[in-house]
N, C-alpha and C positions, 0 to 999 in steps of 0.2 A: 262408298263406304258410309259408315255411322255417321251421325254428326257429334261431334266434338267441341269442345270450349276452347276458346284463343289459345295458344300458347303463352305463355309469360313468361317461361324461364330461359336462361341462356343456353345455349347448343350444349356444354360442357356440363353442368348442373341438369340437365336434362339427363343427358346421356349416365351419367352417373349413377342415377339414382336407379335408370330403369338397369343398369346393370346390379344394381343392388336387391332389388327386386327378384329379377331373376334371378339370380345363385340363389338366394333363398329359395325359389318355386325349384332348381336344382337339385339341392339339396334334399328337400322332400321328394323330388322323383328320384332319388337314387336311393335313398332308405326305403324307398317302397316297394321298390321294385322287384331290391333282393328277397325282403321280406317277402311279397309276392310270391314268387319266382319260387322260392324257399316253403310255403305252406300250401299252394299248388303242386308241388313236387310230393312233398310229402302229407298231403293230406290227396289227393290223385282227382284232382279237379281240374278238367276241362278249362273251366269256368275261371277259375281264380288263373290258370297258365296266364289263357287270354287276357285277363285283363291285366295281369305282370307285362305282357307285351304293351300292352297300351301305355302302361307307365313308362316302358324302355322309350315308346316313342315322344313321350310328353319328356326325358330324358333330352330326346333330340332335339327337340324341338326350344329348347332351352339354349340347346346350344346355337341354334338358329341366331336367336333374337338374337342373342349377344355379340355375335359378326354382323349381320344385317342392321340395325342398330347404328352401329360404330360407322360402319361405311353409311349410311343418308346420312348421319352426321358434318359428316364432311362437307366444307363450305363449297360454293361454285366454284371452278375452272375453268382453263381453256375448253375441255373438253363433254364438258357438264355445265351447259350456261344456265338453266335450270335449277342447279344445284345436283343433290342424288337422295332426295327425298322419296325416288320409287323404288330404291333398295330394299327401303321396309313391306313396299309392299311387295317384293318379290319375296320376301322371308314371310310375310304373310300366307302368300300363295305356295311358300312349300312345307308349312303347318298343314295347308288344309288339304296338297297332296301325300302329306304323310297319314294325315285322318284317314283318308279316303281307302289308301293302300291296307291300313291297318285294317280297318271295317270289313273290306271285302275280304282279306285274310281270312279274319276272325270270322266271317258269314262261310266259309266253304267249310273252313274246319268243322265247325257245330253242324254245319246239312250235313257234313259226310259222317257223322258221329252218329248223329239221328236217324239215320239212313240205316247203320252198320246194327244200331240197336232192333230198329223196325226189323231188320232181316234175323235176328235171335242170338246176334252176340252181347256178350256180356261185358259190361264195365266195370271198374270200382265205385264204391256208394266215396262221395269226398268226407274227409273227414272235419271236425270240430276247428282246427288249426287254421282252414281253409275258411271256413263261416269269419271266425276272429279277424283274420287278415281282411276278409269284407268288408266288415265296419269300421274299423280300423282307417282304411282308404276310404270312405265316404265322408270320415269327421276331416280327416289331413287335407283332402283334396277343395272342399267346400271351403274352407279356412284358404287357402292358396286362392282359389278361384276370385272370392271376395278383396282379399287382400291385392288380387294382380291387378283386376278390374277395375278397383276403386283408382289405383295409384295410374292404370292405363288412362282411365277417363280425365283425371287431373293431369297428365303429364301430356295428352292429346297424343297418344299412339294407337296405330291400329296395329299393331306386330301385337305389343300387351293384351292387349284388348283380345286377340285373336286367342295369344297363349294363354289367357287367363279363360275363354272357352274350352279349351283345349285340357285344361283342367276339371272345368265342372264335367265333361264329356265324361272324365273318369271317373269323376263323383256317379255321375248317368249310370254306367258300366260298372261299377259295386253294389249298387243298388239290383242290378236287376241280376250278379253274378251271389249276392245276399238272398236273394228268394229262391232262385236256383237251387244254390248250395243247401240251405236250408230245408226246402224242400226237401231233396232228397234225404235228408239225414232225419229228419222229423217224420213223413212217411214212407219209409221203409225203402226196398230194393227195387218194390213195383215203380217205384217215382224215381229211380235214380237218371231218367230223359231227363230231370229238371235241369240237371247242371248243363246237360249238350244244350239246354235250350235257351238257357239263360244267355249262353254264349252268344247264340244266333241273336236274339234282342240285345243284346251289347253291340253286336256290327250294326244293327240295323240305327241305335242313335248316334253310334259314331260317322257315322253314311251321313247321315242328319247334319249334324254339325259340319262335316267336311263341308257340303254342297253351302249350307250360309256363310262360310267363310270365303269360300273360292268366287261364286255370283258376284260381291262387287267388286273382287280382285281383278274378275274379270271384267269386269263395270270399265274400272281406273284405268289399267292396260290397255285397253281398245280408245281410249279420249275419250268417254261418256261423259257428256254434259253436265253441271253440278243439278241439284234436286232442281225442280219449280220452285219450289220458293223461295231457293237463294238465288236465284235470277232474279225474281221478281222484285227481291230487298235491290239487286243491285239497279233496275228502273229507278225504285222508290226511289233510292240516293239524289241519281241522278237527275227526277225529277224536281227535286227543291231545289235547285239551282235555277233560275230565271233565266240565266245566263245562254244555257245551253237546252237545245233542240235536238230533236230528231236522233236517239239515242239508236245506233242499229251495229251491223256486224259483232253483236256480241258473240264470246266463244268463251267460253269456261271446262275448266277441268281441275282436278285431285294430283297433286305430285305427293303421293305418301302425307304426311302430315298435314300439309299445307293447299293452297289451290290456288291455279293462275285464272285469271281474268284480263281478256282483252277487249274493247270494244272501242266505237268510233261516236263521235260525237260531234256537234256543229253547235258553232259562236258565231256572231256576228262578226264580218270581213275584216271591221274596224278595230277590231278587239289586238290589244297588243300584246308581244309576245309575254309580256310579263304578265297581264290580267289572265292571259289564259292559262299560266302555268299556276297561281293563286288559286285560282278555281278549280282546276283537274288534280289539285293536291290538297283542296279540301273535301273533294271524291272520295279520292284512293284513303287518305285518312280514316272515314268513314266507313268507308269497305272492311280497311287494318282493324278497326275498333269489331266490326262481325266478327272477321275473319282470321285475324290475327295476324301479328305485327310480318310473319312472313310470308306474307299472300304477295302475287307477284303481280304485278297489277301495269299495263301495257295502256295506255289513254292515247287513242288518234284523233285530233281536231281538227275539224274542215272546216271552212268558209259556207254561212249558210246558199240555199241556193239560191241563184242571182248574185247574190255578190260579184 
């Protein structure tokens, strides 16, 4: 996933806000949609239906965060020693298979529209109502997207982060259902393909955005190692310490917000139990200041060798 800034806020003030958040990005996907939904219908645009669809999903996907969310919330248990910090990114991953569904949709409809024109049937030219509602969603959605992203990036979520894409995707998809639409209405009947086509370049950045979102979801889920160079800070760490040698079996990985770190390490034989717990928790410390205060952090010390 992204890289992100420590967490600092408490589980509950976290949680909150980004529910706050969202109802508002809510909020505006439900007045848009009908709107949408509403000057597609009646202005007889391909182009605006679909992107009213998008909006229904950027709808869903609202509701997503807001369960997904609440449960990684939730502290560790028996059964979650971990915690459930990959909740979010399972609500991640079904943003970006809702994109994806949605895109390909939207790409069949516009080919077989396109297809149905090329063969000499006739469409309606969209109407003026249909243009309005484009722009309209380009200003709403850009304002949302900023607004998600900003508070996703401060609050270190990738679910936000994800729906606040999932947002500009539709800013994307006005934009290109705005030239479309306009097209046809500006030159005449011969141009009325613009709107099927407009449609087909709307699947095609929604396909976009799905694939960047799903890639490190897929990354997380499979145990993918954290970047190179947050390994390498984690060497660094451990190389200031005099103390300790031979830094190896390391393993790192992403739990939704957060990331665990395990590795092995060597003190001298003589070193007592208390020196060595001093020193592997001015490590982990260290790490927590990257990484943030919920990084899970596993220190194995062994007796160098000969000891």
């Amino acid at each position: 996933m992204a890289n992100f800034s420590p967490n600092i806020q408490t589980t509950d003030s976290r949680e909150k806000e980004i529910r706050h958040v969202t109802l508002w990005g809510a909020l505006g996907n439900l007045l848009l949609l009908v709107f949408k939904f509403f000057a597609g219908i009646m202005g007889h645009s391909a182009a605006m239906i679909a992107d009213a669809v998008h909006s229904l999903s950027d709808f869903a996907t609202d509701v997503v965060v807001l369960l997904f969310v609440r449960l990684a919330g939730k502290p560790k248990d028996r059964d979650h020693a971990y915690g459930h910090g990959k909740y979010e990114t399972l609500g991640t991953a079904i943003i970006g298979l809702t994109l994806l569904g949605i895109g390909l949709m939207i790409l069949w409809q516009g080919a077989t529209t396109v297809y149905a024109v090329c063969q000499g049937e006739k469409i309606e030219s969209p109407g003026t109502i249909a243009l309005i509602a484009a722009l309209v969603s380009i200003v709403v959605k850009e304002i949302l997207y900023q607004y998600t992203a900003r508070k996703g990036r401060r609050l270190n979520s990738p679910t936000m982060i994800a729906n606040a894409w999932h947002h500009r995707s539709d800013a994307f998809s006005s934009i290109g259902t705005t030239i479309g639409i306009g097209g046809a209405i500006l030159l005449g009947e011969s141009w009325i393909i613009l709107d099927p086509l407009a449609a087909i370049i709307v699947s095609l950045l929604i396909v976009r955005a799905a694939y960047k979102l799903l890639l490190p979801c897929i990354d997380e889920l499979l145990e993918r190692a954290l970047p190179e160079d947050e390994e390498q800070f984690i060497y660094e760490v451990i190389g200031r310490h005099t103390e300790v040698s031979d830094p190896h079996n390391l393993r790192t990985r992403r739990i939704g917000e957060y990331r665990a770190i395990e590795m092995h390490i060597r003190m001298d034989g003589e070193t007592t139990i208390s020196e060595a717990h001093k020193v592997t928790r001015a490590i982990e410390d260290t790490l927590r200041e990257r990484f943030g205060k919920k990084t899970i952090i596993n220190t194995h010390v062994e007796p160098t060798k000969g000891a």
